[in-house]
Every structure is written in structure tokens, then in C-alpha cells.
C-alpha positions as CSV (number, residue, x, y, z in Angstrom):
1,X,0.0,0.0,0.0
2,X,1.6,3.5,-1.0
3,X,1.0,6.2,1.9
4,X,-0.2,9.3,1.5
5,X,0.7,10.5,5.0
6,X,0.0,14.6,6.0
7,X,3.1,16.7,6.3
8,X,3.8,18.6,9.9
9,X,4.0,21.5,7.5
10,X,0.1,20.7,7.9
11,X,-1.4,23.1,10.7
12,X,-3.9,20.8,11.6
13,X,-0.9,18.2,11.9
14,X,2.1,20.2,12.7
15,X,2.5,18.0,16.7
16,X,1.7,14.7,14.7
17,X,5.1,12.5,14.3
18,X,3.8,9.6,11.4
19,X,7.5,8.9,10.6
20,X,6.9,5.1,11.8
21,X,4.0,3.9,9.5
22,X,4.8,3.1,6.4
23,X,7.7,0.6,7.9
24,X,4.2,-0.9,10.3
25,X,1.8,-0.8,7.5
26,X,4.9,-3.1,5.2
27,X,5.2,-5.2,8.0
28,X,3.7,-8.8,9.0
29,X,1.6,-9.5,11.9
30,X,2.6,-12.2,14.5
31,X,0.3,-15.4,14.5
32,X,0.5,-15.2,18.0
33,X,-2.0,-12.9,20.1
34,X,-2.4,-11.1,23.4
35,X,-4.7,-12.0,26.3
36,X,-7.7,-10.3,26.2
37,X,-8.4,-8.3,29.0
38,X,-11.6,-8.6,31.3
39,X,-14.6,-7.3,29.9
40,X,-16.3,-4.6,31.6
41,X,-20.0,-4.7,31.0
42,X,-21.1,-7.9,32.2
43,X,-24.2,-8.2,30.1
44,X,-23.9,-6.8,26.9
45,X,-22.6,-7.5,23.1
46,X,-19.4,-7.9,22.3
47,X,-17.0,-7.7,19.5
48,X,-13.0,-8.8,19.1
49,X,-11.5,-7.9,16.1
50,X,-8.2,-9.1,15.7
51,X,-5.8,-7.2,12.9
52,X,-8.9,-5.5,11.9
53,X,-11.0,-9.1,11.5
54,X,-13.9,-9.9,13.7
55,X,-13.0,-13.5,15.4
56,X,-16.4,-15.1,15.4
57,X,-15.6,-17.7,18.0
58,X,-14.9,-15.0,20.8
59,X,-18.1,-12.5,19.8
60,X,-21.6,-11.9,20.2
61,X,-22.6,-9.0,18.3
62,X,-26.2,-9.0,19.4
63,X,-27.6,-5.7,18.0
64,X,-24.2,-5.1,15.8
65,X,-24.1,-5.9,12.4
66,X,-21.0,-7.0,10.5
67,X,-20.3,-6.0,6.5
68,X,-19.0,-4.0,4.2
69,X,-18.9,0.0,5.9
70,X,-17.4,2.5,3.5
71,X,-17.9,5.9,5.4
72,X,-17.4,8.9,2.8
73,X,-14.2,11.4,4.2
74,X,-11.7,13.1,3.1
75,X,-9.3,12.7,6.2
76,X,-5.8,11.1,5.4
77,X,-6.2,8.5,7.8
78,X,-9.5,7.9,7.8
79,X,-9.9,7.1,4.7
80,X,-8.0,4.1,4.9
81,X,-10.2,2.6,6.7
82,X,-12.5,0.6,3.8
83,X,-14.0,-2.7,3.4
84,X,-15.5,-4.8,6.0
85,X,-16.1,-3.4,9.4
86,X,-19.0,-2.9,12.1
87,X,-22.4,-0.9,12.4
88,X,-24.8,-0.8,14.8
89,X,-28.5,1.0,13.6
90,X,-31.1,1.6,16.1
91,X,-34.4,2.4,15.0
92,X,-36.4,5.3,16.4
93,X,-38.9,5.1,19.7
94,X,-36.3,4.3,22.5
95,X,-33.9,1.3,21.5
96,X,-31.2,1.0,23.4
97,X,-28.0,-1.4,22.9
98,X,-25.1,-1.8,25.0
99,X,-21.5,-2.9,23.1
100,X,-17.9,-3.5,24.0
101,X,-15.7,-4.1,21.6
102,X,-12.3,-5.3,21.6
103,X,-9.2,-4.5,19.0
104,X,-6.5,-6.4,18.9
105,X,-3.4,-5.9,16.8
106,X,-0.3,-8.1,16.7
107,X,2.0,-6.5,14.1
108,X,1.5,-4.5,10.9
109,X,-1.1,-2.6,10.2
110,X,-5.1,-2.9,10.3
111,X,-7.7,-0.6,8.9
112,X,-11.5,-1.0,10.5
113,X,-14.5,1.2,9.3
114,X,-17.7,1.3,12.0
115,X,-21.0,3.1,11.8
116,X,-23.6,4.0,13.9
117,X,-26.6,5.4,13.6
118,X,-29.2,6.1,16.2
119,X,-33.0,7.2,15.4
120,X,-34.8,9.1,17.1
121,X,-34.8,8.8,21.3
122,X,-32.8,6.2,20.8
123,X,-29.1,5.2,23.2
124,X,-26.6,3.5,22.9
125,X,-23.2,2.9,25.1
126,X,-20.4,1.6,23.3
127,X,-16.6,0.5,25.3
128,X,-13.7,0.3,22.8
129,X,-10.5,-1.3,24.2
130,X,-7.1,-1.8,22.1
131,X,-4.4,-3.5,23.0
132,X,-1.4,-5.1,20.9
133,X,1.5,-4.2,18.6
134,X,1.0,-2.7,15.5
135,X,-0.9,0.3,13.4
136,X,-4.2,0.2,14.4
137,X,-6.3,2.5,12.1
138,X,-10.1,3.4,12.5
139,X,-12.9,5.7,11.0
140,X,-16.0,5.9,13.1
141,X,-19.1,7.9,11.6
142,X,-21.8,8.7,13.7
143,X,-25.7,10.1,12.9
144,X,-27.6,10.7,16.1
145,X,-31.5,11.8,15.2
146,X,-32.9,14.0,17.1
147,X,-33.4,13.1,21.1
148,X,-30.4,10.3,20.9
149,X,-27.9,10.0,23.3
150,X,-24.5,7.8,22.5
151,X,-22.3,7.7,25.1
152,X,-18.2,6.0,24.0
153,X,-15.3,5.3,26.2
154,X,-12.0,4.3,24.3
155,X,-9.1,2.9,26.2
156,X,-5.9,3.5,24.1
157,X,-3.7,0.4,25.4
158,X,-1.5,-1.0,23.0
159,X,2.0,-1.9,23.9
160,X,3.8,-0.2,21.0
161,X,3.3,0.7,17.7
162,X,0.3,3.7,16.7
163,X,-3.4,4.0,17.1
164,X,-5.1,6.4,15.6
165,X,-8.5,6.9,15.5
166,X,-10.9,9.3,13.0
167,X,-14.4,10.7,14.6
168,X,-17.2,12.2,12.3
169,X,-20.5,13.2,13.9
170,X,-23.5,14.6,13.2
171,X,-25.8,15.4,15.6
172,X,-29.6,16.0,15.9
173,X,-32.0,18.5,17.4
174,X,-31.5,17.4,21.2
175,X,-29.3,14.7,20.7
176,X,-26.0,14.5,22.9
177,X,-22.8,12.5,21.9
178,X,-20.3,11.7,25.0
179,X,-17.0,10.5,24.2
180,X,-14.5,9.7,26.9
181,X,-10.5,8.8,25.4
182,X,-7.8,7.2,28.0
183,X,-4.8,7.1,26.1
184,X,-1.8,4.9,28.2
185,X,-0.1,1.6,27.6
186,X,3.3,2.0,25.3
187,X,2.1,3.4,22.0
188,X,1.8,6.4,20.1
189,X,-1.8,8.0,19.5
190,X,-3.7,10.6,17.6
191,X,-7.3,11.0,18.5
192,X,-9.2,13.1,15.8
193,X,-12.6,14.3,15.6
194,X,-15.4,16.4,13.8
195,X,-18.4,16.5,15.4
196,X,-21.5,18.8,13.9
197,X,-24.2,19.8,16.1
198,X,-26.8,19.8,13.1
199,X,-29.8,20.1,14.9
200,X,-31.1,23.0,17.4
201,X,-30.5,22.3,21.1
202,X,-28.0,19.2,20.4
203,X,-25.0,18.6,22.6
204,X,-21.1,17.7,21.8
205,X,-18.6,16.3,24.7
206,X,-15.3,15.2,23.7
207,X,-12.3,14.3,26.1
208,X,-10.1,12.3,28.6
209,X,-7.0,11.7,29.4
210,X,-3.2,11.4,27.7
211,X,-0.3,9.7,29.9
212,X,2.7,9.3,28.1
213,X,5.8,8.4,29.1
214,X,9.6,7.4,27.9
215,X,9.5,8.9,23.9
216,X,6.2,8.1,23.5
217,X,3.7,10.4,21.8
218,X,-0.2,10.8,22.0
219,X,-2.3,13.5,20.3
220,X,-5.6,14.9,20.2
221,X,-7.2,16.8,17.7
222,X,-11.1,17.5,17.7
223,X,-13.1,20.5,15.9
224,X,-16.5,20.7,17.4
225,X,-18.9,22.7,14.7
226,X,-22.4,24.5,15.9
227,X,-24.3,24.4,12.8
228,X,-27.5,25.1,14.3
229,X,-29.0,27.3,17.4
230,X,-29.0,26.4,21.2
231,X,-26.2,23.9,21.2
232,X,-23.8,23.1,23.8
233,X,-20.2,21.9,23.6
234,X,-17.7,20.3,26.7
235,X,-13.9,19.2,25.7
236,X,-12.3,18.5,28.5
237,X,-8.6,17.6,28.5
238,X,-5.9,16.5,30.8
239,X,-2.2,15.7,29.9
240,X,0.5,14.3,31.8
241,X,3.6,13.6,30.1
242,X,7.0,12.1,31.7
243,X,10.5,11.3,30.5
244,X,10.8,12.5,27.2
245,X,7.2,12.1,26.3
246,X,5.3,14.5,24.3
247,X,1.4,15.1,24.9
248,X,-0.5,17.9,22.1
249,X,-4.0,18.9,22.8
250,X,-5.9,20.9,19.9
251,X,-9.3,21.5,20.5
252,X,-11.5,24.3,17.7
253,X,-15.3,25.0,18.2
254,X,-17.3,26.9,15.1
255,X,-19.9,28.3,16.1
256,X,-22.0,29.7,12.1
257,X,-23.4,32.3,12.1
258,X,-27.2,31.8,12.7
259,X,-26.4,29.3,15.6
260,X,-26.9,32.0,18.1
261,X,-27.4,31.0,21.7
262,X,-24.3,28.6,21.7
263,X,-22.8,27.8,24.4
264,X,-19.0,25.8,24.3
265,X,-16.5,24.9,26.8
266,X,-12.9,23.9,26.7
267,X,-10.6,23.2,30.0
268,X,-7.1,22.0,28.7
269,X,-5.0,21.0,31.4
270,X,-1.0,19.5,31.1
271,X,1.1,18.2,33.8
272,X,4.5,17.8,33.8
273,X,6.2,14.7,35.6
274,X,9.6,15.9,34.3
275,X,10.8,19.2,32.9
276,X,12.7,17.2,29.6
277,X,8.7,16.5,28.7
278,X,6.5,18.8,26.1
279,X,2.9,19.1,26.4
280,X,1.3,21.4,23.2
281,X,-1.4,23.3,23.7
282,X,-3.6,25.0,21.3
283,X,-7.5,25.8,21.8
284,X,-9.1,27.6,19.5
285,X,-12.7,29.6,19.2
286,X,-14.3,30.9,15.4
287,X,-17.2,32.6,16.4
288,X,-19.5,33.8,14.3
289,X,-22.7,34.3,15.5
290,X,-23.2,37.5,18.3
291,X,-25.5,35.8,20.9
292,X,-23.4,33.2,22.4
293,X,-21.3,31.7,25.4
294,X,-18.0,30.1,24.6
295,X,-14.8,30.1,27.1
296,X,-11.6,28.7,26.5
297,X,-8.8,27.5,29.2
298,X,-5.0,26.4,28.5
299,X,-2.3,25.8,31.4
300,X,0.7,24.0,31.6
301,X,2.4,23.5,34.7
302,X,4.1,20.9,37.5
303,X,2.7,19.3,40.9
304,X,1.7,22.0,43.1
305,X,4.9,22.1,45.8
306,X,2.9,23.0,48.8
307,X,0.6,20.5,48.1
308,X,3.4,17.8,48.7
309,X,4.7,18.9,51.0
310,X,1.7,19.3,52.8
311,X,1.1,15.6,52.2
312,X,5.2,14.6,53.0
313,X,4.2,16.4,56.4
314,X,1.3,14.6,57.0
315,X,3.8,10.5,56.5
316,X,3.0,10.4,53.2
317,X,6.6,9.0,50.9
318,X,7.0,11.0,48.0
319,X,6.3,8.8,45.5
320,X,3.0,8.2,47.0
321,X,2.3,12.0,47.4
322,X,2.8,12.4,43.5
323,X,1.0,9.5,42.3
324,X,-2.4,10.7,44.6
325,X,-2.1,14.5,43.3
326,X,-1.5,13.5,39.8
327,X,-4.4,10.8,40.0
328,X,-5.9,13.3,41.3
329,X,-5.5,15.4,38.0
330,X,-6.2,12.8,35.7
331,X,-9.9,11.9,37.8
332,X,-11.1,15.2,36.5
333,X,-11.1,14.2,32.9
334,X,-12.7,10.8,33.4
335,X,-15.6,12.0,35.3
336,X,-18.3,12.7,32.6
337,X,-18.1,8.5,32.5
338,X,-21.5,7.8,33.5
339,X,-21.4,4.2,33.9
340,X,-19.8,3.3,37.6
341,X,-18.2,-0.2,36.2
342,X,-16.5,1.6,33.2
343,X,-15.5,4.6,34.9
344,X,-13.8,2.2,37.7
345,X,-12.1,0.7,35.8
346,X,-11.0,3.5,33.5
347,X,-9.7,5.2,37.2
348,X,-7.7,1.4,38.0
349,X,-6.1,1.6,34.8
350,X,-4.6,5.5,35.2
351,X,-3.8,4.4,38.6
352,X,-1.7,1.7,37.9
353,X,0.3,3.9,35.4
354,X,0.9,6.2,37.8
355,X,1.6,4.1,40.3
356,X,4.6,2.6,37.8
357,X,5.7,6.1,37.1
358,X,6.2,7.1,40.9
């Protein structure tokens, strides 16, 4: 496959370090496989795709349909992603569905579409877990009619390699689309997303958490767009990067013209672990409507030395004292997880991180 890769003479790509994947996408994957880790969500579909092929024996797709998915974009990434992949449709009048899937990678590089569209009222919850060696490449398009509410958590957890994921939403009157990234484990990253609030009163949240560590890289890049009056807009961000890690948070709301009444959010947060780590930050607002509400907050900066001291005078060892402020920092991301089980989980996974990083 010949590469078309973006340039860091790109704006919208200028943190993004693609260097490694044309040597992963010439590469072979190993026959041999990771452990899966413990499902979540005791009692709902479930999906394993290994190298970007669903392995029948290990899932039940209940509501989820499997085919061919070819999602119209224009992104460079994403539109690799062709062929067979996943959708789950929900009709109108208040479906609901419940799905975690698994992706598993194991050397070279795998390419998987996925759809989903929700009618009206409907909901949906949908766990996304990747673990593995390898490129691991995705396009997700998502249509929420009006009054649906999808809510996605994706845990980032491969041991090397790259994932990189590619989000395009559009989003009814009333609708709301949650999306909740922890990006850990050993790989590289890039998290990009478009999401449209198409219809009046619809809602857009987009965030989570990047820990890097060593040389490793993560990035995330989202452009929320309010088409339409009334609509709301959350991305929260936190980064913590240590060693000689790099973490680059870009988040852009639009807001048209006639979608007065608007109201969007961004909190971007970094913390350093060690001063020879980069965090970018880089919000941005367009506004172009008169009547609306849109804030925007950027800081970089270390753990707070009163605080541990504070802590180291109350018995506390110092490793110990960082790992509870920086989990501390990290919880703030992960809390618009509404589910208890997931967002557990999510919380054990940053901890144990950290924990190795004290």
C-alpha cells in the first residue's frame, strides 16, 4: 500500500510524528495474540477484532451488524479505513444497545470502518479497548437523530506501535454524543474528531486523558462545529507527560453564524512529571454568531509544591504524594463516564500507570 501520510508542515498536523507507519503498515503480523483483557459490561454485546477481522468464536454481536462499511471522508487517515467493518442501527422510539468491543493488533497494520446510527430517542453505550503491537487505524461515523444520546469510552492500550482513531459526527436536534479517550499503555496515539451539532438544542462532549511516558507520543485533535441554534459543547482535556514524552492537545469550536445561543466549553490542562517532557497546547474559538457563550482555558504547569509537602508532612513517601495529586489530575477528565463499572475501571487503569511512574 503506497502512503499518502499529511506533512507537519500541515497546521492541523504540525505536533503529529507519522514517521513510523509506512515501515508498520509493510510489515507482517505475528500469529501469535495477546490476552484479552476482562470485559467490563457484564451483560452486553461484544465484538473482538483481531488485525482489523472480527474473530467469530470469541463474539456476540447481538444488535451489531457485521459487512461492508465504507464511510465517505476526506481525512488522510481515515480514509484508509474501507471494506469490511461494524455498524450498529437503532431504530427510532427508544432502542437501546449496549457494546464493547475489543481490537486487537499483533504487528503490521489494520484498517477498520464502523458506523452507527441512532434514530430518534434512541441510546446506545459503546466501550472500545485496544491492546497489541501494530498500526491500528479506524474511521467511526456517527448520525444521532434528534433526542439520541450515545455515550463512548475508548481505552488507548496498546503496547507499542500507533493507534489512531478518526471521529465524524452529526448530531440532531436534542441529541448528545459523549465520548470519553484514555490514552496509556506504550504506544503512540492521535485522536481526531469532527463533530456537527446539526440540529437545534443538540450537545457535543469530547475528552479524557493522555499519559505518556519514555518517547512516547499521543495527540488529540477535535473540531467541534455548531451548525445550528441552542447547542452546547464540553472538551475536557488533561495531559500528563514524563521522560521525554510528548502530549499535544488541539481542541476548535465553530460556532455559524445563525447558531446564536451557543454555548461551548474547553478546559485543557498539562502536567509535567519531568521538565525534559512537552505538552502542546492549542485551543481555538471561530465565532461567528453574536449571541453566544464560549470560554476557553490552557495551562501548563508541575505538581503544586505546597501540596506535597503538605502531604510529605502529614507520613505520606514521595512517591505516594505524587501518584495521589497526579491521579488526582487525571480523575477530573474521566468523570463525565457515567457508567460506575466503566469509569472504575478506566480510574484502576490510570492508577496503575501512575503508580509505575512514581
Amino acid at each position: 500500500m503506497s502512503l499518502a501520510l499529511p506533512s507537519s508542515r500541515d497546521e492541523a498536523w504540525r505536533w503529529a510524528d507519522l514517521a513510523a507507519l509506512p515501515a508498520l503498515a509493510a510489515a507482517s503480523p505475528a500469529a501469535e495474540r495477546p490476552a484479552l483483557p476482562p470485559f467490563i459490561i457484564g451483560d452486553s454485546a461484544r465484538l473482538v477484532f483481531v488485525n482489523g477481522r472480527i474473530d467469530a468464536a470469541l463474539s456476540a454481536p447481538g444488535p451489531v451488524g457485521l459487512g461492508q462499511v465504507d464511510p465517505a471522508t476526506d481525512h488522510p487517515l481515515g480514509r484508509l479505513a474501507t471494506g469490511p467493518g461494524w455498524h450498529l442501527d437503532l431504530p427510532a422510539g427508544g432502542a437501546a444497545a449496549t457494546v464493547e468491543i475489543v481490537h486487537v493488533s499483533t504487528g503490521g497494520a489494520n484498517h477498520l470502518p464502523g458506523r452507527i446510527m441512532l434514530g430518534e430517542a434512541a441510546q446506545a453505550v459503546i466501550v472500545e479497548t485496544f491492546i497489541g503491537d501494530g498500526w491500528a487505524n479506524r474511521l467511526t461515523a456517527i448520525t444521532l437523530a434528534p433526542g439520541a444520546r450515545l455515550t463512548r469510552v475508548v481505552r488507548l492500550a496498546q503496547d507499542s506501535g500507533f493507534q489512531s482513531l478518526r471521529d465524524e459526527a452529526e448530531i440532531g436536534a436534542d441529541a448528545r454524543l459523549t465520548t470519553t479517550v484514555l490514552a496509556l499503555g506504550g504506544a503512540g496515539s492521535r485522536s481526531d474528531a469532527r463533530l456537527v451539532t446539526t440540529g437545534e438544542g443538540a450537545a457535543a462532549e469530547m475528552g479524557g486523558a493522555l499519559l505518556a511516558r519514555d518517547g512516547q507520543r499521543h495527540e488529540a485533535a477535535v473540531v467541534v462545529r455548531h451548525a445550528a441554534p441552542g447547542g452546547t459543547s464540553n472538551q475536557l482535556w488533561r495531559a500528563v507527560a514524563d521522560d521525554q514524552a510528548t502530549a499535544s492537545l488541539a481542541a476548535r469550536v465553530e460556532v455559524a453564524r445563525h447558531a446564536q445561543k451557543t454555548d461551548g466549553e474547553q478546559s485543557l490542562r498539562g502536567l509535567l512529571l519531568r521538565r525534559t517532557a512537552t505538552i502542546n497546547l492549542k485551543p481555538e474559538l471561530e465565532i461567528f454568531a453574536d449571541d453566544v457563550k464560549c470560554a476557553h482555558g490552557a495551562t501548563v504547569g508541575e505538581l503544586d509544591r505546597q501540596a506535597l509537602f503538605y502531604l510529605a508532612s502529614r507520613g505520606l513517601p514521595p512517591a505516594e504524594a505524587r501518584a495521589i495529586l497526579t491521579r488526582a489530575f487525571v480523575a477530573d477528565a474521566l468523570e463525565p463516564v457515567a457508567d460506575d463499572a466503566v469509569r472504575a475501571a478506566l480510574l484502576a487503569d490510570a492508577a496503575l500507570w501512575l503508580g509505575a511512574r512514581a
